[in-house]
C-alpha positions in Angstrom: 112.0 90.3 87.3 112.4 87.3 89.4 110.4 84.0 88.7 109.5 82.4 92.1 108.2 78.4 91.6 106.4 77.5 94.5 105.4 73.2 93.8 103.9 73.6 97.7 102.7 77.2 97.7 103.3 77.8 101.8 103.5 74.3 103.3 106.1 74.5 105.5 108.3 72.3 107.8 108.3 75.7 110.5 105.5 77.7 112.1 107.4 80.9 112.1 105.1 83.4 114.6 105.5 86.4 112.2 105.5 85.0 108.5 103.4 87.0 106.3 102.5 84.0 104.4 100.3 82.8 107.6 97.0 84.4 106.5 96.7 81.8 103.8 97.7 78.8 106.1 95.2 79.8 108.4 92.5 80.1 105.7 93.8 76.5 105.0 95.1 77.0 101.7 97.8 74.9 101.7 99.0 72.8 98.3 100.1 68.8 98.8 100.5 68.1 95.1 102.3 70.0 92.3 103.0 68.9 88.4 106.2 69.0 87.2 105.3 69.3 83.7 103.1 72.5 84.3 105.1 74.3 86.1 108.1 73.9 83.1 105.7 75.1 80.7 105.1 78.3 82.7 108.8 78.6 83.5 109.1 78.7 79.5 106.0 81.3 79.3 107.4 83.6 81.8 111.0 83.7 80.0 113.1 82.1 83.3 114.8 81.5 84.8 113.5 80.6 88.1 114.0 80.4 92.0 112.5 77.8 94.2 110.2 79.3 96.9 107.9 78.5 99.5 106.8 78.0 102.0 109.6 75.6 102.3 111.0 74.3 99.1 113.1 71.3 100.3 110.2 69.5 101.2 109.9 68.3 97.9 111.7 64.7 97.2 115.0 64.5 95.9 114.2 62.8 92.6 111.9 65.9 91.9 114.4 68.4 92.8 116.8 66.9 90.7 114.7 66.8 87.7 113.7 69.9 88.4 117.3 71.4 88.8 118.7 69.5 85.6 116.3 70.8 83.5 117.0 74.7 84.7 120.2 73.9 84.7 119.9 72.6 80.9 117.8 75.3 80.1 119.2 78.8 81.6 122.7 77.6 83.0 121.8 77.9 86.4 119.1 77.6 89.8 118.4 79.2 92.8 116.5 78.2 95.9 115.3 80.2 99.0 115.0 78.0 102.0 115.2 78.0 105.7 118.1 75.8 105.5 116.8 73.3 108.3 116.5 70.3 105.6 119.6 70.7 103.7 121.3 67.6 103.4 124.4 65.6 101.8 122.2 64.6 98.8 121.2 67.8 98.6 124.7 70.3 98.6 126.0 67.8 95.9 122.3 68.9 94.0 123.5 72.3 94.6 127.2 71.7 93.3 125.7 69.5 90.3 122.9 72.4 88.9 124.5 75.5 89.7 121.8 76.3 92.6 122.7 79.9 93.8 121.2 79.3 97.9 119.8 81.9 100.0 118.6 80.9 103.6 116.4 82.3 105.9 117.8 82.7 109.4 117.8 85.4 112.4 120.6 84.3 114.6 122.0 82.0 116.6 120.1 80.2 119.2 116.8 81.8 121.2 117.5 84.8 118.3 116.0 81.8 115.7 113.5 81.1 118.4 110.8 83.2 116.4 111.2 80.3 113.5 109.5 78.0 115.7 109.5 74.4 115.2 106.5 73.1 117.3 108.9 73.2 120.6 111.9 74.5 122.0 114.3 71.6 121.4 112.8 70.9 118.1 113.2 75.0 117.4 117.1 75.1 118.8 117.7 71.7 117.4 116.3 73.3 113.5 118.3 76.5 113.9 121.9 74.6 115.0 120.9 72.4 111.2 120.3 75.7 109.1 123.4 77.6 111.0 125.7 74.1 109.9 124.2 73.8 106.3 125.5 77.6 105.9 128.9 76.9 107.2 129.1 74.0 105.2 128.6 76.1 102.0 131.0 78.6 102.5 133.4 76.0 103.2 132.7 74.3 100.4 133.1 77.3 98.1 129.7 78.8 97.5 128.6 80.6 100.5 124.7 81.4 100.5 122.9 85.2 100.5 121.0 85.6 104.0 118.0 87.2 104.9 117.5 88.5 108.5 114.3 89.2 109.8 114.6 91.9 112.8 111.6 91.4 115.3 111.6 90.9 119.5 113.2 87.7 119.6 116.7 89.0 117.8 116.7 92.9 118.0 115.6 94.4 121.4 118.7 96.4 122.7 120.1 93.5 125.2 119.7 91.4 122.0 121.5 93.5 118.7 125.1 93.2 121.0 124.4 88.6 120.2 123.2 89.8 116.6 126.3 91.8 115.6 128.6 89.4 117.0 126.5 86.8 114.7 127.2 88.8 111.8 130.4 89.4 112.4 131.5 85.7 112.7 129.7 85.1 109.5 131.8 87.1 107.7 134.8 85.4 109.1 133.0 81.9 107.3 132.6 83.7 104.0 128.9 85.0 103.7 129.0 88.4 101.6 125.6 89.1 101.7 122.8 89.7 104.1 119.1 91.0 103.0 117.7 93.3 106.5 114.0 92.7 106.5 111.7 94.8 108.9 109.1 93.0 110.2 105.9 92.0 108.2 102.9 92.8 110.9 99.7 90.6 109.4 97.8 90.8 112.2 97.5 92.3 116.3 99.3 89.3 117.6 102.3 89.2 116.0 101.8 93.4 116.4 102.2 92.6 120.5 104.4 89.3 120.4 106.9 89.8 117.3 107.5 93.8 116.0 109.9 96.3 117.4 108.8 99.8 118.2 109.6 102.5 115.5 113.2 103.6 118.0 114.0 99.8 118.4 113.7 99.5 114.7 115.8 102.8 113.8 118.8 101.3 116.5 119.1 98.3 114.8 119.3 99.9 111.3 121.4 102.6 112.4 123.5 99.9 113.8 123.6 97.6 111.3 125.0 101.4 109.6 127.6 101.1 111.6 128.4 97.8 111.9 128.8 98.0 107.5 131.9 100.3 108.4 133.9 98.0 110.4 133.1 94.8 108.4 135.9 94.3 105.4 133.7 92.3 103.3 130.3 91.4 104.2 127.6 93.9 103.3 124.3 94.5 103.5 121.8 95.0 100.2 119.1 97.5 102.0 122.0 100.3 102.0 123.8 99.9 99.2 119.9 100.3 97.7 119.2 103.5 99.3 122.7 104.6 98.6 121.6 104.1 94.7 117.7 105.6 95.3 119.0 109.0 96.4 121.3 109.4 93.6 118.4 108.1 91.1 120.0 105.2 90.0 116.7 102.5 90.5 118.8 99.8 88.5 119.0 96.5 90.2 117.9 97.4 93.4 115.2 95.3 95.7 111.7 95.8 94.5 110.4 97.6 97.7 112.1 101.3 96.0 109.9 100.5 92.4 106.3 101.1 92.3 104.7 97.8 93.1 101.0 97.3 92.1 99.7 94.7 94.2 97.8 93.3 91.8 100.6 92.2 89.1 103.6 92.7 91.6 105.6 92.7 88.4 108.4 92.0 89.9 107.7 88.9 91.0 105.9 86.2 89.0 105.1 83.7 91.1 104.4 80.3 89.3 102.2 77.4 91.7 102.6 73.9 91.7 100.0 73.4 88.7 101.6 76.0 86.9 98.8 78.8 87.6 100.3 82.5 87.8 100.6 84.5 91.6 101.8 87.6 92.9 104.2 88.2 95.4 102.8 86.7 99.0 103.7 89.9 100.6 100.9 91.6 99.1 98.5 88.3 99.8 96.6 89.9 103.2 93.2 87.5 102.6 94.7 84.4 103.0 93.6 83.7 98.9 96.0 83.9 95.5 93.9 86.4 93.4 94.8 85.6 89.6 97.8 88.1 88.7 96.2 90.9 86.0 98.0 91.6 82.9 98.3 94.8 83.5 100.0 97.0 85.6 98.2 100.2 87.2 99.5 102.7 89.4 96.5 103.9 91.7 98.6 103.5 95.0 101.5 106.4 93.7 99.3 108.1 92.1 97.7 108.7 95.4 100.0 108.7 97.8 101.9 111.5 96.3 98.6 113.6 96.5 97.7 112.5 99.8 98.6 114.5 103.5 101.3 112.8 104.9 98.9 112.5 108.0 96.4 111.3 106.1 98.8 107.9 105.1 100.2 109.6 102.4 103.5 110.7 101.1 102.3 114.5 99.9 105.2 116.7 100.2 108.0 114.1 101.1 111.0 115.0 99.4 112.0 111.4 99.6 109.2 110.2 97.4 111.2 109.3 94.3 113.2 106.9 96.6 110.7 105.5 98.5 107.7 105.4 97.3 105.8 104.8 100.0 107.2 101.6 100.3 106.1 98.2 100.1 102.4 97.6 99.8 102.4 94.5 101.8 103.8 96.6 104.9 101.1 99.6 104.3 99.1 101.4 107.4 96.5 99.1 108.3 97.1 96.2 105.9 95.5 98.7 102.9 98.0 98.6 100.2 96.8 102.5 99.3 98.3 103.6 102.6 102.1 104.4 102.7 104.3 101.5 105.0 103.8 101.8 108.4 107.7 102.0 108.5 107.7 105.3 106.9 109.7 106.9 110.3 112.1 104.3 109.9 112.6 104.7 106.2 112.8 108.6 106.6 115.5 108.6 109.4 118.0 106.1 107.3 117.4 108.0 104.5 118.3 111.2 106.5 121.6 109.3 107.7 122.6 108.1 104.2 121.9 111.6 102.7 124.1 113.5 104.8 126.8 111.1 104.2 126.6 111.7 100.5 126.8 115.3 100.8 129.2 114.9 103.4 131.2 113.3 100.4 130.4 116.1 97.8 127.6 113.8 96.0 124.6 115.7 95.2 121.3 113.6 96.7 118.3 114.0 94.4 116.3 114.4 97.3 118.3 118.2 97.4 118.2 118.4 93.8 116.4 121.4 92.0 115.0 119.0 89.0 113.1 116.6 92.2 110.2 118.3 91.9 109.7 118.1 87.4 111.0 114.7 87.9 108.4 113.8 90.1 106.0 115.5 88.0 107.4 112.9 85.3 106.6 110.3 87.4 103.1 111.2 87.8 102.4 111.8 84.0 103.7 107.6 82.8 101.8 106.4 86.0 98.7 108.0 84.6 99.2 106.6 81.7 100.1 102.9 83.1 103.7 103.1 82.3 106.0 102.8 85.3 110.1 104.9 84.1 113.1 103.9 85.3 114.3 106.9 87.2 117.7 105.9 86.1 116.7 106.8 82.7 115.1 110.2 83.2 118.0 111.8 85.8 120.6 110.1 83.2 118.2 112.7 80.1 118.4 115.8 82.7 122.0 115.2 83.4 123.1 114.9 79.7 120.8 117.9 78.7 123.2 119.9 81.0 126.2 120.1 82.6 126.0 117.8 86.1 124.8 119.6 89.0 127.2 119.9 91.6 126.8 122.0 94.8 129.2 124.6 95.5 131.5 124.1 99.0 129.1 126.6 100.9 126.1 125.0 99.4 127.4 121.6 99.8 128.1 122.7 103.7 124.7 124.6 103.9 122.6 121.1 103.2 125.2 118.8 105.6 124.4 121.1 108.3 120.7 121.4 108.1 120.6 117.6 107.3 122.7 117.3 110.5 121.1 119.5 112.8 117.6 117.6 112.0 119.5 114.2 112.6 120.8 115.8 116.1 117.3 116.9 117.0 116.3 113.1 116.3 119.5 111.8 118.6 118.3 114.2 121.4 115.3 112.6 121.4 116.0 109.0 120.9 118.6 107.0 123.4 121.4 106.2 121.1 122.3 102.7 120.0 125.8 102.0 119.2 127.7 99.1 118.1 129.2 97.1 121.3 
């Protein structure tokens, strides 16, 4: 569970084109006040502790930041803040330093790849992404480099960009980041559909690059994989929230926490541009059914990477309708292809090739029926120790790679390949 304060809700010092946050800025709800006192109190309520969100959270003054930061610090022995990195000061890194503050920034590349963060102009734009790029470079020379999230859309990840964006990534592991978050594109509306998001293939490259890339990089590596790596072999435990059953209306995963201490979901979710109240309880409609519902009907009927997926997350559904599977499902069910045959490749035994998929998914459906949401961890870990482990023999093992490989051949024949320059 992660606790996201939010004193400004999505005031922002950017005007980034695709951010999923800008229904509600363009319904004008937009905080300028917050109470320090409140928000504490539902810090406290919610258990902590707590990451500074936005919008941007640097806008708020220093004196209020360090209040807020000594008392996390004196209360759960540590911070964290997600910002865009563009107002990160002196003042500010010895805040960091001070309160234990764990950073993550928000950045897609160097120079007209950052151009989608826009600033109000171009000099103003490239001006914001050379202060973010030196506020991260300052960190990791300073000892405590900051997690990255990478947002792939037109501006950083068409195919005569990705060659600039691996080279990015690659220097950044030279100045010590260790971490980088991919993020597919948000779409909110038609004109960041026409302006911002790759096509399905340009989204697959860059993944399958990224893939790639993971290989040759020593030790800098990227969350989304090491996730689905986990998801196939039914271990759900501390991966991103996007694998686990989100119900938009409690997002349980996320307990957002406004600037007058009132309770929100996650934004993603947010398509109205309003914060409805979070309920109290959970329920599980969307899985429910999508795991009846044709695949060509939105749903995820008959998808033997259900258990891993989901359907995805419910702020990147068909249409903007949460009941719908993500519109990324092609993207998802390629990478998932790629990483499967690697584990059997390996002799690791996917559960999406597993006999018991098919009673633990009936498992599934019984708790969600009953508002109770399993860790998957748990119930492979009960089948496992109820009998011996179930490992493929060599010619079923080389049975499965080759079927999974043919289908991922098939797709190659089909799609112009992508490879890392």
């Amino acid at each position: 569970m992660t606790v996201e304060l939010r004193p400004f809700g999505v005031a922002c010092n950017l005007r980034c084109g695709y951010c999923y946050q800008n229904p509600q800025r363009d319904s004008g709800n937009v905080r300028v006040s917050y109470d320090l006192d409140r928000m504490k109190r539902s810090v406290i309520e919610e258990g902590g502790p707590f990451s500074l969100f936005g919008g941007e959270p640097l806008l708020m003054p220093l004196k209020d930041l360090e209040e807020l930061w000594a008392w996390g610090f004196e209360q759960f022995g540590q911070n964290a803040v997600q910002t865009n990195g563009t107002l990160i000061t002196d003042k500010h890194v010895a805040l960091f330093r001070r309160f234990n503050v764990r950073v993550g920034i928000s950045l897609d590349g160097p120079g007209e790849l950052n151009d989608a963060r826009w600033h109000g102009s171009l000099e103003k734009t490239r001006t914001s992404t050379k202060r973010a790029h030196e506020a991260l470079t300052r960190l990791c020379r300073e000892g405590a480099p900051p997690s990255l999230i990478v947002t792939l859309h037109r501006s950083n990840a068409t195919r005569e960009r990705l060659p600039i964006l691996y080279d990015w990534v690659r220097n950044l592991q030279l100045v010590g980041i260790r971490s980088i978050r991919l993020h597919l594109l948000e779409v909110e509306d038609e004109f960041v559909q026409k302006s911002h998001a790759l096509t399905t293939e340009e989204n697959i490259g860059a993944l399958l690059g990224f893939l790639a890339l993971e290989k040759e990089l020593k030790t800098l590596r990227f969350d989304l994989f090491a996730d689905m790596r986990k998801m196939l072999l039914g271990d759900d435990r501390r991966v991103a929230c996007v694998w686990t059953s989100c119900d938009p209306y409690t997002t349980r995963a996320v307990r957002g926490i406004e600037g007058h201490g009132q309770r929100s979901n996650c934004g993603r979710t947010n398509k109205d541009g309003i914060d409805f109240v979070k309920s109290d309880q959970s329920s599980f409609e969307r899985y429910l059914a999508l795991y009846q519902t044709p695949q060509e009907k939105g749903g995820c009927c008959g998808c033997k990477y259900f258990l891993m997926c989901k359907g995805q997350c419910p702020g990147t559904a068909i249409e903007g309708d949460w009941r719908n599977r993500t519109e990324h499902c092609d993207v998802w069910k390629t990478l998932y292809r790629v990483l499967e045959a690697e584990l059997v490749k390996s002799g690791r035994l996917p559960l999406s090739q597993s006999s018991d998929r098919s009673r633990i998914e009936r498992e599934f459906v019984t708790a969600w029926e009953t508002g109770r949401n399993p860790s998957m961890f748990h119930i492979v870990h009960a089948t496992r120790v109820s009998k011996s482990r179930q490992i493929p023999s060599n010619a079923e093992r080389a049975e499965m790679f080759s079927t999974i490989e043919d289908q991922l051949l098939e797709w190659e024949r089909s799609e112009p390949s992508i490879g890392i320059p």
